[in-house]
N, C-alpha and C positions, 0 to 999 in steps of 0.2 A: 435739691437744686441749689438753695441757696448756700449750705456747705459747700459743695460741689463748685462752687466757682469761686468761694475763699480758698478752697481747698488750693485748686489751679493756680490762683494768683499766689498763694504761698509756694508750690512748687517751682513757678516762673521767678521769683524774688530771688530763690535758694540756689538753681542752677545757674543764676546771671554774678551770682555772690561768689560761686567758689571757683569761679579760676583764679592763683595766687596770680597777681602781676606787680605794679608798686604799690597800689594801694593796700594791697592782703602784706607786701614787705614793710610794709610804713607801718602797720596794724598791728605786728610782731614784735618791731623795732620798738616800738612805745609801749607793748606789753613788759617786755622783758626788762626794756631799764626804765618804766613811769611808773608800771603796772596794770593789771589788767583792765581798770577801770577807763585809764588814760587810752588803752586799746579798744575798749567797747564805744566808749563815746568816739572814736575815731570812725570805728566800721560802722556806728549808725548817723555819718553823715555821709557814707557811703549810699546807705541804705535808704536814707532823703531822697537823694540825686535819682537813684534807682525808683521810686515810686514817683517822681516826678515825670521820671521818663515814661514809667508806666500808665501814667495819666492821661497823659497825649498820645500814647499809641491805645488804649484803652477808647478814649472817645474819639478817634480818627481825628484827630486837632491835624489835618496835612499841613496847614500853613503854618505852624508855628515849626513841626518837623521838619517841613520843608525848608524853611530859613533855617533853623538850626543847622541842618544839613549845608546849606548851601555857604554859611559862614562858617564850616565847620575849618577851614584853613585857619582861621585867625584864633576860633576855638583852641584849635590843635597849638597852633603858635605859644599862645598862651600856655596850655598844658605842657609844653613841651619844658618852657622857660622855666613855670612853677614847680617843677619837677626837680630840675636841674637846683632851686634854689630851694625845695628841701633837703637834698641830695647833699649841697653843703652843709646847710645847719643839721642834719642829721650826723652827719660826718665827724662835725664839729662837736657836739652835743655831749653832757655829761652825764652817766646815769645819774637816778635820783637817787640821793641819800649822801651825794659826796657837793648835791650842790644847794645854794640857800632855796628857799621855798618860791624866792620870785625870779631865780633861773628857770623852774620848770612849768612847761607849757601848759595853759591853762585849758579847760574841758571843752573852751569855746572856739579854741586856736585850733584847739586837736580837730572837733567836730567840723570846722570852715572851712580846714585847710586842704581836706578827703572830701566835704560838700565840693568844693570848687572843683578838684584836681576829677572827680568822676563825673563832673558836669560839662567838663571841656570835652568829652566823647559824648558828640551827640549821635555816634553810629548806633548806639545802643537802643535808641529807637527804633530802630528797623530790627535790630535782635528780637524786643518785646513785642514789634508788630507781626512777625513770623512764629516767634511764640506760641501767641494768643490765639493764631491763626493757625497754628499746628493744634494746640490744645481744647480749641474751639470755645476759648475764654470769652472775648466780650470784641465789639470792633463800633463802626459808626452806626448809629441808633442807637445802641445800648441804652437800658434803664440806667438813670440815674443811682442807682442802689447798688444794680449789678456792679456797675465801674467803680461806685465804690470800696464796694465787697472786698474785689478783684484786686483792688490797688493796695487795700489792708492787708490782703492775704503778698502781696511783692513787697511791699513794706517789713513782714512780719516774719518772712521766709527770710529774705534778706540780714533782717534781723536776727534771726537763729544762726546764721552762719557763721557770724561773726562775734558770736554769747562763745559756738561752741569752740572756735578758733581760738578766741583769747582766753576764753576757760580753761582750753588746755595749754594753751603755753603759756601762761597764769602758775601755773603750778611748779615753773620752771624760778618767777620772781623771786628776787633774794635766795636764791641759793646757788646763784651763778655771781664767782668773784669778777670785782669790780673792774680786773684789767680785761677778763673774758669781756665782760660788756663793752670796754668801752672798746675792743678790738670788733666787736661784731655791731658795736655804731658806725663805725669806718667802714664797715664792709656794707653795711647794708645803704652807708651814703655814698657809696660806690657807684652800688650799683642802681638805685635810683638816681641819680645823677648821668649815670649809662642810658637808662629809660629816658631821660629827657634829651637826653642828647642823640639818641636813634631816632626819636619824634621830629626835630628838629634838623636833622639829615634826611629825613624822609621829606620832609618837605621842600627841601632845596630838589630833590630830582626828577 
């Protein structure tokens, strides 16, 4: 039993982790020209955000999802903007080894800036609450243990995703020249920068 519902919240973590969007771009982007560690601590402030959400739809917290939900225009606002302004500094950005040590982003910048940017979708509660509710995970009442279980195993799943994402394109670090990188900084500040700017058209209509 008790397996059985880390197991679940791991499963739940894993399939909410691997759609590539900006964030899984941003995760590759920092793998390949910081490394993969700069990528890992990236995807586990993803992976934060994600067992936060999972917390609240785990204990049925409505009013906290529900506000989330119902500010999620200004959420979005936000996301859309911070997007757009990694979009540039990615763009901008130099890989590492061609710049001094206090050019590159440090593991807290990395971690904050993917907590923040997967915190600004609060829709993703309702994914975890449909989830859990497909999965027969945990919902309002749950033991105190259970939900925690649950939230370690969305935490931890999450976190695998993102081991195995930057571990494999880890293997790519320093063996891709310098101009390749910095052409696929530009590309990928492109197109996060697109991502925020589709966020922010969407909300004008």
């Amino acid at each position: 039993m008790v397996a059985g519902i880390f197991f679940k919240g791991l499963v739940v973590g894993f399939l909410i982790a691997t759609p590539v969007g900006p964030i899984g771009l941003l995760c590759i982007q920092r793998t390949l020209s910081e490394g993969k560690i700069h990528g890992l601590v990236s995807g586990l402030g993803a992976a934060t955000a994600d067992a936060i959400f999972g917390l609240i739809a785990a204990l049925g917290l409505t009013f906290i999802s529900n506000f989330l939900v119902e500010e999620q225009l200004w959420l979005r606002l936000f996301g859309g903007l911070f997007l757009c302004y990694l979009g540039v500094r990615t763009f901008l950005s130099k890989p590492t080894g061609q710049t001094s040590s206090a050019d590159v982003p440090s593991h807290i910048s990395n971690y904050g800036s993917t907590f923040l940017l997967a915190f600004t979708n609060p829709i993703t509660i309702l994914v975890f609450a449909a989830l859990f509710a497909g999965l027969g995970v945990v919902g309002p009442g749950a033991h105190y243990f259970s939900v925690g279980l649950s939230v370690a195993g969305v935490f931890i799943g999450s976190a695998l995703w993102w081991f195995i994402l930057c571990g494999t394109v880890g293997i790519l670090h320093g063996k891709i020249s310098y101009g390749i990188l910095t052409g696929l900084n530009r590309i990928s500040g492109i197109i996060i920068t697109v991502f925020g700017l589709v966020i922010l058209l969407l909300l004008m209509l």
